[in-house]
FISEKE-508955 format. One record per atom (N, C-alpha, C, CB): residue number from 0; atom name; x, y, z; chain; residue in three letters. Coordinates in pm, whole numbers, plus 50000, padded with zeros to 5 digits. Glycine has a CB too. Example, Ala and Ser with C-alpha at 12.3 -4.5 7.8 and 13.67 -1.06 7.14 Angstrom:
REM FISEKE-508955
+--------+------+-------+-------+-------+------+------+
: lumkol : fido :    xx :    yy :    zz : sese : paba :
+--------+------+-------+-------+-------+------+------+
:      0 :    N : 51319 : 49431 : 50780 :    A :  ALA :
:      0 :   CA : 51230 : 49550 : 50780 :    A :  ALA :
:      0 :    C : 51320 : 49670 : 50780 :    A :  ALA :
:      0 :   CB : 51131 : 49553 : 50905 :    A :  ALA :
:      1 :    N : 51285 : 49775 : 50708 :    A :  SER :
:      1 :   CA : 51367 : 49894 : 50714 :    A :  SER :
:      1 :    C : 51290 : 50003 : 50787 :    A :  SER :
:      1 :   CB : 51408 : 49940 : 50572 :    A :  SER :
+--------+------+-------+-------+-------+------+------+
***
This chain:
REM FISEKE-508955
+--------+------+-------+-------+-------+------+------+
: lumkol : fido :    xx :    yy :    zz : sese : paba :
+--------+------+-------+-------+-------+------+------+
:      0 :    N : 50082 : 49881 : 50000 :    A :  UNK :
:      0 :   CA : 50000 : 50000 : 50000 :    A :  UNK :
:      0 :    C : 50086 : 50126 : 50000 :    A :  UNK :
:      0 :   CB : 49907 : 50000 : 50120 :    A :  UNK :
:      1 :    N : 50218 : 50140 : 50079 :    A :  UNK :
:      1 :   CA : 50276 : 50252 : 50054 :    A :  UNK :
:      1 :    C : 50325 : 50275 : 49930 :    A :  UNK :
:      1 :   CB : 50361 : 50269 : 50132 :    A :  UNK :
:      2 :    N : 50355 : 50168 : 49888 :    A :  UNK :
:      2 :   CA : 50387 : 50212 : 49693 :    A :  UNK :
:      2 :    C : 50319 : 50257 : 49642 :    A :  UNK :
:      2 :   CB : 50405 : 50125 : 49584 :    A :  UNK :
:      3 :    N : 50159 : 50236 : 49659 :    A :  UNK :
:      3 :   CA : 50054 : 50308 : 49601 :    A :  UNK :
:      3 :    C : 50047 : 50419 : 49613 :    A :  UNK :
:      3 :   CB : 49956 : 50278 : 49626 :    A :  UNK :
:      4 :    N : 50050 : 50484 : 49750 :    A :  UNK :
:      4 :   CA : 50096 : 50618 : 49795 :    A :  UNK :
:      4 :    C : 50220 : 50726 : 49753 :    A :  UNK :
:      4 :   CB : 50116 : 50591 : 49912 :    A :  UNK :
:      5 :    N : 50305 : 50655 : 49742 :    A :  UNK :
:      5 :   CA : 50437 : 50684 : 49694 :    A :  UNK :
:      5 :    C : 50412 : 50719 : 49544 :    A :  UNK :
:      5 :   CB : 50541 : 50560 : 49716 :    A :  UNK :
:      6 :    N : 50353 : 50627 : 49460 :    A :  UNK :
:      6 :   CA : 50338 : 50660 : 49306 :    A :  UNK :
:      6 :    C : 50207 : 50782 : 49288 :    A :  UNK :
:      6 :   CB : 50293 : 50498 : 49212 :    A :  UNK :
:      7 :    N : 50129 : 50796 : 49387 :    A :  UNK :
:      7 :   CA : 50016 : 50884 : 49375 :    A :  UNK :
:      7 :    C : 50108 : 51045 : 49420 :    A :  UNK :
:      7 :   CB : 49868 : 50824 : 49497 :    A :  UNK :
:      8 :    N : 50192 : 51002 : 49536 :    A :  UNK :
:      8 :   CA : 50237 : 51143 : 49554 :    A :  UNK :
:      8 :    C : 50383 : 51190 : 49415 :    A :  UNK :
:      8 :   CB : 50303 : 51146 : 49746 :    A :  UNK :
:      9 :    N : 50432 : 51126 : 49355 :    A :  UNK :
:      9 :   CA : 50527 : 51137 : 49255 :    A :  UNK :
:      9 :    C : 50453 : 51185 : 49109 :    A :  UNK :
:      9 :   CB : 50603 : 50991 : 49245 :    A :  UNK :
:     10 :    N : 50315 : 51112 : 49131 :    A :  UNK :
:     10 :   CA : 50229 : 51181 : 48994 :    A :  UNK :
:     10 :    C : 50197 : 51318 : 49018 :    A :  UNK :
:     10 :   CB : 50078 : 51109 : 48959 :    A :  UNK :
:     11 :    N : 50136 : 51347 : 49156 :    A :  UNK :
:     11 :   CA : 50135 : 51486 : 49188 :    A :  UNK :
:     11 :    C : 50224 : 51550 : 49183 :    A :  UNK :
:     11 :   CB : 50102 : 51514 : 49281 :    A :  UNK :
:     12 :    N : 50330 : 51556 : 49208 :    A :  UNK :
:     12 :   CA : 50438 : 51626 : 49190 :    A :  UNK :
:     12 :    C : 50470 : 51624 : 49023 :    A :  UNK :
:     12 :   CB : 50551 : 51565 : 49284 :    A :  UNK :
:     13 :    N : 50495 : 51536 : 48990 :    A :  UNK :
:     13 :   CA : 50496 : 51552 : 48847 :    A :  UNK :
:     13 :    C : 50405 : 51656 : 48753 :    A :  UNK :
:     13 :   CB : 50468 : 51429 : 48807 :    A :  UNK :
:     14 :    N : 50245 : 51608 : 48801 :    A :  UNK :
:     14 :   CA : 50187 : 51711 : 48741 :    A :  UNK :
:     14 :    C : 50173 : 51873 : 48769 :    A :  UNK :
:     14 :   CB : 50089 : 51668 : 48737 :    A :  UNK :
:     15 :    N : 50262 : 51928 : 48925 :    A :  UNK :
:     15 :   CA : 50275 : 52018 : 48969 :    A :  UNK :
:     15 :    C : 50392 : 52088 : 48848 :    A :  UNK :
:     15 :   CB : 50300 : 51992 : 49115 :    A :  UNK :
:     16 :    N : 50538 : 52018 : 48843 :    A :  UNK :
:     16 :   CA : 50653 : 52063 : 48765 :    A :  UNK :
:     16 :    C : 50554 : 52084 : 48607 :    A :  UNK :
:     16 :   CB : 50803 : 51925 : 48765 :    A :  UNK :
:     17 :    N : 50467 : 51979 : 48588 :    A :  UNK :
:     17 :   CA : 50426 : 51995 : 48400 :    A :  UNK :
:     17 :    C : 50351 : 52151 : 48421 :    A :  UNK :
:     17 :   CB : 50270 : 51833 : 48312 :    A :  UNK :
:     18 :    N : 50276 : 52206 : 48559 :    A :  UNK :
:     18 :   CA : 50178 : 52277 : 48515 :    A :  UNK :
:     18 :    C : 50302 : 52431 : 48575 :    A :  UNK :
:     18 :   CB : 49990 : 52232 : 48596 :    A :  UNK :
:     19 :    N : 50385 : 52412 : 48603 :    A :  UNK :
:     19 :   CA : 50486 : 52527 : 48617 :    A :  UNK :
:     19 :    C : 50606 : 52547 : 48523 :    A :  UNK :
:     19 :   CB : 50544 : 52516 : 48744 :    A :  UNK :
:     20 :    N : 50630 : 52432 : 48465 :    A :  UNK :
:     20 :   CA : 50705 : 52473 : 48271 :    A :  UNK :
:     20 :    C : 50620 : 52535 : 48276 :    A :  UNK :
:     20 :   CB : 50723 : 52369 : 48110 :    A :  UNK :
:     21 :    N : 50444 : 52503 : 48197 :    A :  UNK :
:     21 :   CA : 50388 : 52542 : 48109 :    A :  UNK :
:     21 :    C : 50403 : 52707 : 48166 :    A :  UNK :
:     21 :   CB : 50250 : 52464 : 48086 :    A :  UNK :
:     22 :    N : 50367 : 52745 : 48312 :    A :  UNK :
:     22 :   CA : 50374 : 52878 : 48282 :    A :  UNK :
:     22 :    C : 50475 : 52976 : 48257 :    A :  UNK :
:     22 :   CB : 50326 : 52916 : 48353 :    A :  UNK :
:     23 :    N : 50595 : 52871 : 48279 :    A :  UNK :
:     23 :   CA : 50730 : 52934 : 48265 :    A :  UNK :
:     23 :    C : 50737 : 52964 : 48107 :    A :  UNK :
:     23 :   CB : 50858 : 52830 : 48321 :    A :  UNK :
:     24 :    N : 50712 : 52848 : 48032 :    A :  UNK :
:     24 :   CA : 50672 : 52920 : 47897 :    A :  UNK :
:     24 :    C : 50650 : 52978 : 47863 :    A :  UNK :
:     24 :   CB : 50630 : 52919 : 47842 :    A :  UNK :
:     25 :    N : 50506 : 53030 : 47866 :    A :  UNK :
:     25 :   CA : 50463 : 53100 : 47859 :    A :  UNK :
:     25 :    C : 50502 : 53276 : 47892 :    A :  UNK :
:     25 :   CB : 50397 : 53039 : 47898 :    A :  UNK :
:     26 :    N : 50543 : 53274 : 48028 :    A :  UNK :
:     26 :   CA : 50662 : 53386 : 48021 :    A :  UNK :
:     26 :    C : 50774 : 53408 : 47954 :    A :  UNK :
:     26 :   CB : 50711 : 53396 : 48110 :    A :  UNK :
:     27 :    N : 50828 : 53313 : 47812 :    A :  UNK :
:     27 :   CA : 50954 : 53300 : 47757 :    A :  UNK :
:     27 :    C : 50931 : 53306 : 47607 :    A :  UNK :
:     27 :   CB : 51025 : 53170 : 47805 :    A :  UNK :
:     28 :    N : 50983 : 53361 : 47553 :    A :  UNK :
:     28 :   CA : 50959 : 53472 : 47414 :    A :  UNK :
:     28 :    C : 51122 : 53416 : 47352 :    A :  UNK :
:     28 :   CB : 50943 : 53707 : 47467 :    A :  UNK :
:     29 :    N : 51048 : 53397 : 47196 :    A :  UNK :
:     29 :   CA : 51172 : 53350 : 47113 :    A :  UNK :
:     29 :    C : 51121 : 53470 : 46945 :    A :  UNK :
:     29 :   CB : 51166 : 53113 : 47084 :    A :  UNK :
:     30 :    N : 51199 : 53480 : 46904 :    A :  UNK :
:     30 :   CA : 51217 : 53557 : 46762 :    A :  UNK :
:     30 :    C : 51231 : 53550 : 46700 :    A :  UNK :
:     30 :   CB : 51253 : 53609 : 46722 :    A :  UNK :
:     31 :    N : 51232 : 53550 : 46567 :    A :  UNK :
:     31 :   CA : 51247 : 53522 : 46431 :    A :  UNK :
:     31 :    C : 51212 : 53591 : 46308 :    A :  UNK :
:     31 :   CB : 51199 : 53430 : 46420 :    A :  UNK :
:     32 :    N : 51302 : 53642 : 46231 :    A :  UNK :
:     32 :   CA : 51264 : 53681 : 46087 :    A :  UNK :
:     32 :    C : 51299 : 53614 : 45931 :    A :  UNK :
:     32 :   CB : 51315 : 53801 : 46082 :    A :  UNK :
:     33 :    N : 51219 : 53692 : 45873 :    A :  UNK :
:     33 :   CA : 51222 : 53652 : 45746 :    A :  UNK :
:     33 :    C : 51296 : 53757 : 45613 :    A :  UNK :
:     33 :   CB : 51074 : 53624 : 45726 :    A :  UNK :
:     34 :    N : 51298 : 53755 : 45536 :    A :  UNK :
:     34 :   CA : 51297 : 53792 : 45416 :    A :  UNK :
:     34 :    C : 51436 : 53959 : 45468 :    A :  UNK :
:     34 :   CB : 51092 : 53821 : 45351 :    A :  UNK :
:     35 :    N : 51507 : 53866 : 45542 :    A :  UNK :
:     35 :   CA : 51666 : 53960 : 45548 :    A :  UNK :
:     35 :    C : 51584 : 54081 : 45700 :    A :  UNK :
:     35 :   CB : 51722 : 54091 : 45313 :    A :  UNK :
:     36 :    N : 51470 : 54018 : 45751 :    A :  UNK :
:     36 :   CA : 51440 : 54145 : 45858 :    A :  UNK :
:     36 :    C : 51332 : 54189 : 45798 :    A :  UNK :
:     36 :   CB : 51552 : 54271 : 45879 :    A :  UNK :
:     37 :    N : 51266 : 54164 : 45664 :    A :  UNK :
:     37 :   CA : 51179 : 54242 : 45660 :    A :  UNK :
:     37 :    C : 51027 : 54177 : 45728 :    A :  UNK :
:     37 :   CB : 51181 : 54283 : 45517 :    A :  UNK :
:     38 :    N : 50996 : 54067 : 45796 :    A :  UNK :
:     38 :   CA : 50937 : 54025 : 45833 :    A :  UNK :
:     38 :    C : 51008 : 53970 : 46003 :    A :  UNK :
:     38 :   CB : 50896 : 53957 : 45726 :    A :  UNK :
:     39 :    N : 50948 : 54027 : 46098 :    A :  UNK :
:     39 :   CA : 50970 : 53957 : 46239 :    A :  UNK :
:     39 :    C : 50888 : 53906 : 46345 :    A :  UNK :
:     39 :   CB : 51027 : 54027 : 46301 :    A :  UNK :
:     40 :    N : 50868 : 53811 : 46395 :    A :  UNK :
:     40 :   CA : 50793 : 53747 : 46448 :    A :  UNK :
:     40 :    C : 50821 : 53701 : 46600 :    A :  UNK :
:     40 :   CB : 50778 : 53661 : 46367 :    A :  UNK :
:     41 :    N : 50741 : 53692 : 46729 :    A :  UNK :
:     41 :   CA : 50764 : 53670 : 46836 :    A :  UNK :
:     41 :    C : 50656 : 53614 : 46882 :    A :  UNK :
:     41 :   CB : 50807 : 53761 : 46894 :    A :  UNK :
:     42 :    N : 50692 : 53464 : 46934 :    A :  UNK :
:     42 :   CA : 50582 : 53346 : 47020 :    A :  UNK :
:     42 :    C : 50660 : 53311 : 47156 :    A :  UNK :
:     42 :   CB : 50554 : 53171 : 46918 :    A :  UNK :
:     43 :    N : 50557 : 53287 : 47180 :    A :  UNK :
:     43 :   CA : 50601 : 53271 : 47338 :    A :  UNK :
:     43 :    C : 50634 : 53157 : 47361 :    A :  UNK :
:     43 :   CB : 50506 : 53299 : 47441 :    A :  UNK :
:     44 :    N : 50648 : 53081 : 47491 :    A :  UNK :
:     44 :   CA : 50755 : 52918 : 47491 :    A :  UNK :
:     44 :    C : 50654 : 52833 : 47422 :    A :  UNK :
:     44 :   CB : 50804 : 52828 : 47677 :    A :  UNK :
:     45 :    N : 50564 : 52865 : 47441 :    A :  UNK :
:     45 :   CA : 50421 : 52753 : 47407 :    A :  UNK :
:     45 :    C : 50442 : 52768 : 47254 :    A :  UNK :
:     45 :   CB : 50226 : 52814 : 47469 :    A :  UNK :
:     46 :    N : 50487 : 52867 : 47162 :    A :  UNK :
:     46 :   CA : 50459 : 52840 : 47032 :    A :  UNK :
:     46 :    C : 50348 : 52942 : 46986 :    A :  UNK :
:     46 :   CB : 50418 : 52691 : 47017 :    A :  UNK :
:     47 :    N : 50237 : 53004 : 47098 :    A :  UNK :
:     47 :   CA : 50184 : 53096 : 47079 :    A :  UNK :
:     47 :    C : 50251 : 53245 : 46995 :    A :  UNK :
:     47 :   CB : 50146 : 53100 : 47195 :    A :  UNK :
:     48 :    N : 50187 : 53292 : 46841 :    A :  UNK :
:     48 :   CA : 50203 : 53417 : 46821 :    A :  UNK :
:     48 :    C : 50187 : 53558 : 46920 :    A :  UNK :
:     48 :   CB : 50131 : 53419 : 46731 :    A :  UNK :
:     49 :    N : 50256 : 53567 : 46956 :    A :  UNK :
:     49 :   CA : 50285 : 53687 : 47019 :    A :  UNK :
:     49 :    C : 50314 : 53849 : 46969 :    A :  UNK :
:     49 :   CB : 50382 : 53649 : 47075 :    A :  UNK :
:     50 :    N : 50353 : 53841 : 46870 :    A :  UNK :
:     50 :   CA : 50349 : 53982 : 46774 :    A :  UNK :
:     50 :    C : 50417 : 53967 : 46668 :    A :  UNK :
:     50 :   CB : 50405 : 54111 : 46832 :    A :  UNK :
:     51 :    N : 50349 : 54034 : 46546 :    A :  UNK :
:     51 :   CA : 50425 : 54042 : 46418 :    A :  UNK :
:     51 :    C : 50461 : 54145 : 46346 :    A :  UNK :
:     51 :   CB : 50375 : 53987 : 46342 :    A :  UNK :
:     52 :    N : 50580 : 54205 : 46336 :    A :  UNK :
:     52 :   CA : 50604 : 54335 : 46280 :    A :  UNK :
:     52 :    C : 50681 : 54297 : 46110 :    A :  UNK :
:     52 :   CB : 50716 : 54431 : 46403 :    A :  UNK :
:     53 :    N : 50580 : 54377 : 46068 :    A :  UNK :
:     53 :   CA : 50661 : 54386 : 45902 :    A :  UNK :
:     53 :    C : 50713 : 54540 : 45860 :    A :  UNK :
:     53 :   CB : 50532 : 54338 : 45761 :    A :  UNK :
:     54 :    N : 50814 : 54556 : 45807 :    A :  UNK :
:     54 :   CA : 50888 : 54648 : 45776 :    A :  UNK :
:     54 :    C : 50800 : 54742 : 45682 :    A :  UNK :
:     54 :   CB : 51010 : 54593 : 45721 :    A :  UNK :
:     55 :    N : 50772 : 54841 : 45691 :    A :  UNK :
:     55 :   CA : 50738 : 54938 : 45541 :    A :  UNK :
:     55 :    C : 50793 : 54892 : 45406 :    A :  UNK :
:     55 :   CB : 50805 : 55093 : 45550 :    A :  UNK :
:     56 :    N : 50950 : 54873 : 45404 :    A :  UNK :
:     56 :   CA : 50994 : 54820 : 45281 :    A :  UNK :
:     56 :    C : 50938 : 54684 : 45221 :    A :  UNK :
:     56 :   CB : 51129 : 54807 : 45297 :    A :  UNK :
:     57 :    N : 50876 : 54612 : 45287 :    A :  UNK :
:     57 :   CA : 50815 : 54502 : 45223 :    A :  UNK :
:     57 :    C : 50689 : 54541 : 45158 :    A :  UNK :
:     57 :   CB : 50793 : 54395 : 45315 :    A :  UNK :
:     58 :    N : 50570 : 54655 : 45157 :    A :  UNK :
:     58 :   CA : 50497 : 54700 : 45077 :    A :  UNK :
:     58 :    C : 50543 : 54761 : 44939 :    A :  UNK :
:     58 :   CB : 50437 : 54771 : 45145 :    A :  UNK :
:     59 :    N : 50678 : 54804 : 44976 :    A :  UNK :
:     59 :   CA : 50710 : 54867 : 44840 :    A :  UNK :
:     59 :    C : 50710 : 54787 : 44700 :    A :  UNK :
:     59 :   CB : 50843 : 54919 : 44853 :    A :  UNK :
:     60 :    N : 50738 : 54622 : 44727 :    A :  UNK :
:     60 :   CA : 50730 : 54550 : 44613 :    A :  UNK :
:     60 :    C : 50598 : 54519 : 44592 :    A :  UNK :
:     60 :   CB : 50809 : 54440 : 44614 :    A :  UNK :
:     61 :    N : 50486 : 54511 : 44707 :    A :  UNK :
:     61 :   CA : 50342 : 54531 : 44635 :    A :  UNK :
:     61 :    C : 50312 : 54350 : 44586 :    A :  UNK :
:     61 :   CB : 50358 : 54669 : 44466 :    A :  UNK :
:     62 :    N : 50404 : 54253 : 44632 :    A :  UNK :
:     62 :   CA : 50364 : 54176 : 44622 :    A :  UNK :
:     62 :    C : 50329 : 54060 : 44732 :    A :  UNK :
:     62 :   CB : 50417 : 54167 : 44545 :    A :  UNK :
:     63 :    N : 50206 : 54058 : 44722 :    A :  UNK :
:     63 :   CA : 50153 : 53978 : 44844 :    A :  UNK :
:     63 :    C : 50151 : 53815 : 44871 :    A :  UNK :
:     63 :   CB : 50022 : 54014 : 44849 :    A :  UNK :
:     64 :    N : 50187 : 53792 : 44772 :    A :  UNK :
:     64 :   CA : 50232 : 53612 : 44804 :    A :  UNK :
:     64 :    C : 50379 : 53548 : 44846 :    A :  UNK :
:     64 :   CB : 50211 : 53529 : 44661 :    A :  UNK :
:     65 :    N : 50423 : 53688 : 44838 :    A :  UNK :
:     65 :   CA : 50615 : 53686 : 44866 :    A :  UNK :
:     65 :    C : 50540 : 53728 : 44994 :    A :  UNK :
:     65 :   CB : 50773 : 53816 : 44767 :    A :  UNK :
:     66 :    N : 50493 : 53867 : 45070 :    A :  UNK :
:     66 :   CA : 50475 : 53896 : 45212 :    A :  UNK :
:     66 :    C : 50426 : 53727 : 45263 :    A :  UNK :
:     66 :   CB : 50342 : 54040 : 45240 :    A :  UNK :
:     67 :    N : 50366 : 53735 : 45238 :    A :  UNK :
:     67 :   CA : 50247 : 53569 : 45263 :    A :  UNK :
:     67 :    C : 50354 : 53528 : 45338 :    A :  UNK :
:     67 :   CB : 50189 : 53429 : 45104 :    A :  UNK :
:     68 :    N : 50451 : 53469 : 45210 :    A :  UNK :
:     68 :   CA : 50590 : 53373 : 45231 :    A :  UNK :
:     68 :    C : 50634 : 53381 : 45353 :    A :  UNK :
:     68 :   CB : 50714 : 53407 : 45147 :    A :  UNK :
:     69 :    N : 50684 : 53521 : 45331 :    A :  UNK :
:     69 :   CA : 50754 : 53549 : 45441 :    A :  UNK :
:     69 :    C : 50754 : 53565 : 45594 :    A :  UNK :
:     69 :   CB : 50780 : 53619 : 45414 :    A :  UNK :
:     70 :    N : 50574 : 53600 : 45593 :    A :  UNK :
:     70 :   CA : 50529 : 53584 : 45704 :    A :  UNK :
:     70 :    C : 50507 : 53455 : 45778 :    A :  UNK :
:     70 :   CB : 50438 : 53640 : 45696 :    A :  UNK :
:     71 :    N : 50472 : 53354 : 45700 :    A :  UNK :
:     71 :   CA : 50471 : 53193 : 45729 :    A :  UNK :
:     71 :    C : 50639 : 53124 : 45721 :    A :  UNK :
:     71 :   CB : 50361 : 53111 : 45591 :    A :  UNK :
:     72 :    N : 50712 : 53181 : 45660 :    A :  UNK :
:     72 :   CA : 50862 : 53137 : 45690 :    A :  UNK :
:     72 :    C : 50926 : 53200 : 45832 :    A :  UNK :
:     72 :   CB : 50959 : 53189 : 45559 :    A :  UNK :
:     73 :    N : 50855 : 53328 : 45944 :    A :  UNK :
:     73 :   CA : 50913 : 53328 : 46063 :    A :  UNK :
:     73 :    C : 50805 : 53304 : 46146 :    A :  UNK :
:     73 :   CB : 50986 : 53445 : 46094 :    A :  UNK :
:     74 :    N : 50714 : 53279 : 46092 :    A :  UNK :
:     74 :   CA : 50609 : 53211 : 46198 :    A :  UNK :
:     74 :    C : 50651 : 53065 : 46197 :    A :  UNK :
:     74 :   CB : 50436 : 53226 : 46153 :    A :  UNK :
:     75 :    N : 50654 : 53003 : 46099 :    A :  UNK :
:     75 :   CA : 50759 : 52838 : 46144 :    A :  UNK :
:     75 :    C : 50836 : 52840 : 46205 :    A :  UNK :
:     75 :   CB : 50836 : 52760 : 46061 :    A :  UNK :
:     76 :    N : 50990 : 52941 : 46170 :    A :  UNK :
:     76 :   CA : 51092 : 52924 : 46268 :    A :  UNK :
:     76 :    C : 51080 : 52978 : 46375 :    A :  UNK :
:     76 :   CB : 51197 : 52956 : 46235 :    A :  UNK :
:     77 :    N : 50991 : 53076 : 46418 :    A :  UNK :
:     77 :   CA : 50964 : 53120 : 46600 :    A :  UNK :
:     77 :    C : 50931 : 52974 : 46630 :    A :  UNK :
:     77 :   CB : 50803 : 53254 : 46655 :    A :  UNK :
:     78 :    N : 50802 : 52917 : 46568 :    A :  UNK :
:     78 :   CA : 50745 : 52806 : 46656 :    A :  UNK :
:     78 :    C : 50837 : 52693 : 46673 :    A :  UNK :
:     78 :   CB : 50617 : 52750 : 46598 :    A :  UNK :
:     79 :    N : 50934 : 52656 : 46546 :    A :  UNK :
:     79 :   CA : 51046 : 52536 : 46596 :    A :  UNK :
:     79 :    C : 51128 : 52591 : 46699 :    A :  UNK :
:     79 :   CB : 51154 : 52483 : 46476 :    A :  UNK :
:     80 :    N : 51209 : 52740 : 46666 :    A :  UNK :
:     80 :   CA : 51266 : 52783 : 46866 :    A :  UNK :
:     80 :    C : 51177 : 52770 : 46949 :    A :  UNK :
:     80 :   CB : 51311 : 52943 : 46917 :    A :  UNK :
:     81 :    N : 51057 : 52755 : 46960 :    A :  UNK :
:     81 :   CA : 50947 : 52761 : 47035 :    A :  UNK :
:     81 :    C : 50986 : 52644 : 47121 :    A :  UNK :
:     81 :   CB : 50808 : 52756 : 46958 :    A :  UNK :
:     82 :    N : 50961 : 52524 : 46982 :    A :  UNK :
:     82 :   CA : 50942 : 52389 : 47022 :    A :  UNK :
:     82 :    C : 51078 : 52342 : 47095 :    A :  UNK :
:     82 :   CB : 50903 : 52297 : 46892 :    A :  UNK :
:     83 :    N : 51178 : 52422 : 47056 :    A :  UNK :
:     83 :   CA : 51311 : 52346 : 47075 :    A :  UNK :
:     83 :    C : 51344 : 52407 : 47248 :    A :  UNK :
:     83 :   CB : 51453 : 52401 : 46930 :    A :  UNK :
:     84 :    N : 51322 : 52489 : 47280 :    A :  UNK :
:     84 :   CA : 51343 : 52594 : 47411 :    A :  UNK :
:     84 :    C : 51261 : 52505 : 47518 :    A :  UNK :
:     84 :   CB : 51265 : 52778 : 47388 :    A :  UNK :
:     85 :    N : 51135 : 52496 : 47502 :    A :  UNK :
:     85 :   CA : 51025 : 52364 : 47547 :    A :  UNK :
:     85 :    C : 51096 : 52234 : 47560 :    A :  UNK :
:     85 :   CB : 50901 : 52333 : 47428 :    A :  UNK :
:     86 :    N : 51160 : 52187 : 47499 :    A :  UNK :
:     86 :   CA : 51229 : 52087 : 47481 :    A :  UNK :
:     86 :    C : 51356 : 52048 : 47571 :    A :  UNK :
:     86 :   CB : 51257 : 52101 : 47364 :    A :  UNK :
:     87 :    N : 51448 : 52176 : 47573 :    A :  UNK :
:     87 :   CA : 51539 : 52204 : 47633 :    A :  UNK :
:     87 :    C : 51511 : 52250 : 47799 :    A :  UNK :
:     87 :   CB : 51594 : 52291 : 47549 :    A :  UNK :
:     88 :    N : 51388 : 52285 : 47832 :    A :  UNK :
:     88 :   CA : 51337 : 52355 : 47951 :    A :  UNK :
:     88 :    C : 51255 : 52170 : 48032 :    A :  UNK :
:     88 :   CB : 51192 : 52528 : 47888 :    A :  UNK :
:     89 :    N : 51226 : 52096 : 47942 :    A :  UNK :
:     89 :   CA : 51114 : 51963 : 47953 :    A :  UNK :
:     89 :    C : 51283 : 51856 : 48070 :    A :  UNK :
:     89 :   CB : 51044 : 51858 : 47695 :    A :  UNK :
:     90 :    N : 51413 : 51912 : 47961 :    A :  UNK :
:     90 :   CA : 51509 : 51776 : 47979 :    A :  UNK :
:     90 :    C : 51556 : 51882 : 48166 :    A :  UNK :
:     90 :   CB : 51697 : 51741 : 47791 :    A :  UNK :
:     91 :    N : 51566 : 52001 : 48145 :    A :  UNK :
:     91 :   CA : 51626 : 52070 : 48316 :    A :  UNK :
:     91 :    C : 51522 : 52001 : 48383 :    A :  UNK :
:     91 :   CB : 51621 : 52273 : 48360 :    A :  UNK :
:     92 :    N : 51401 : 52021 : 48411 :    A :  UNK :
:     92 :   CA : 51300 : 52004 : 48447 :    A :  UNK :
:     92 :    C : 51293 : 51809 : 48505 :    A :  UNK :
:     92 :   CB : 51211 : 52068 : 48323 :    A :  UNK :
:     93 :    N : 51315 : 51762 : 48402 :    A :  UNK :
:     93 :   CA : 51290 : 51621 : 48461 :    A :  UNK :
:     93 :    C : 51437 : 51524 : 48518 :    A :  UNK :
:     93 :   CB : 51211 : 51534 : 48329 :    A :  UNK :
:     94 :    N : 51407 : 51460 : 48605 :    A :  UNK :
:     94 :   CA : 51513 : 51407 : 48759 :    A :  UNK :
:     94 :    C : 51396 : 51262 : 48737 :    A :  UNK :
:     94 :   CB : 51499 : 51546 : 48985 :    A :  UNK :
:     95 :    N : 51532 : 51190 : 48748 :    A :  UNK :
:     95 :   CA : 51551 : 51064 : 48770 :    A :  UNK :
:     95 :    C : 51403 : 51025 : 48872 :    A :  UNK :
:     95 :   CB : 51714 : 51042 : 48840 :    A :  UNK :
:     96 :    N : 51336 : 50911 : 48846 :    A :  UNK :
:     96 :   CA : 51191 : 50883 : 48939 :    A :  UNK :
:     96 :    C : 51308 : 50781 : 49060 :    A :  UNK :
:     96 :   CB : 51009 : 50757 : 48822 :    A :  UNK :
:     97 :    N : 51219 : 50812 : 49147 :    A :  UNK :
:     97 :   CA : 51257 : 50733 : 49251 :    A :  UNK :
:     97 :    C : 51208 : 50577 : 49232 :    A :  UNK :
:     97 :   CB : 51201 : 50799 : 49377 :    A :  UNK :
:     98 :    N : 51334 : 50493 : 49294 :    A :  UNK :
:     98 :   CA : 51292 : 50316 : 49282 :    A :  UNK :
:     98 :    C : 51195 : 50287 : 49380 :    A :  UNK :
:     98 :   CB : 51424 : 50201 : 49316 :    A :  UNK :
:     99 :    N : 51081 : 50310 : 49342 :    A :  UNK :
:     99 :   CA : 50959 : 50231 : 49422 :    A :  UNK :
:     99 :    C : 50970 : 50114 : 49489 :    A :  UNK :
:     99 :   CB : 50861 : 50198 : 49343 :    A :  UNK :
:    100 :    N : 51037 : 50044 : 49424 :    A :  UNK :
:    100 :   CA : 51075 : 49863 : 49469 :    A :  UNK :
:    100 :    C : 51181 : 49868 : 49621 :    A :  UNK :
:    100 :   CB : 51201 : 49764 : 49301 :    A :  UNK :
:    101 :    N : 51237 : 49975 : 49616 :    A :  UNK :
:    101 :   CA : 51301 : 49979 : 49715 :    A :  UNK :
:    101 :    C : 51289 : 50029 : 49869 :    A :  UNK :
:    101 :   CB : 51369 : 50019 : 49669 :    A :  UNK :
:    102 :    N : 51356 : 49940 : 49985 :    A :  UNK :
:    102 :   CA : 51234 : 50023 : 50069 :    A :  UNK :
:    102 :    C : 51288 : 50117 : 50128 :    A :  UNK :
:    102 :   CB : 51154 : 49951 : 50177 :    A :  UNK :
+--------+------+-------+-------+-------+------+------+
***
């Protein structure tokens, strides 16, 4: 019965650390542009869009399937730093489980 206890209090804790990344994420902002700067983009750890600034000089060519581009080429790479920062924050975050079997 104390193993039962033991694995109920290790899940809690576990799900305590998952629900304090997430907000740590969430406080953590990654960046990215496109098209040499003329497109820049900022999501937060989660991958969430967070703001998008485009340069004036990118209207001047007047073409909107290149902006398009460009806007979806730093909205991918924010979200892969997104994913990768998450990733890197998931491996600090997790410690060896304790041997249950042992008394």
């Amino acid at each position: 019965m104390a193993d039962l206890q033991q694995l109920l209090q290790l899940g809690q804790q576990m799900q305590g650390r998952i629900q304090q990344l997430q907000a740590d994420l969430a406080g953590q902002t990654v960046d990215a542009s496109a098209g040499g700067g003329l497109v820049r983009v900022q999501v937060d750890g989660r991958g969430t869009v967070r703001a998008v600034e485009i340069a004036p000089e990118a209207f001047e060519r007047r073409d909107a399937e290149l902006l398009a581009d460009l806007v979806l080429a730093a909205v991918a790479e924010a979200q892969r730093r997104a994913a990768d920062l998450a990733k890197a924050e998931i491996r600090k975050a997790q410690s060896p489980l304790p041997n249950l079997a042992s008394p």
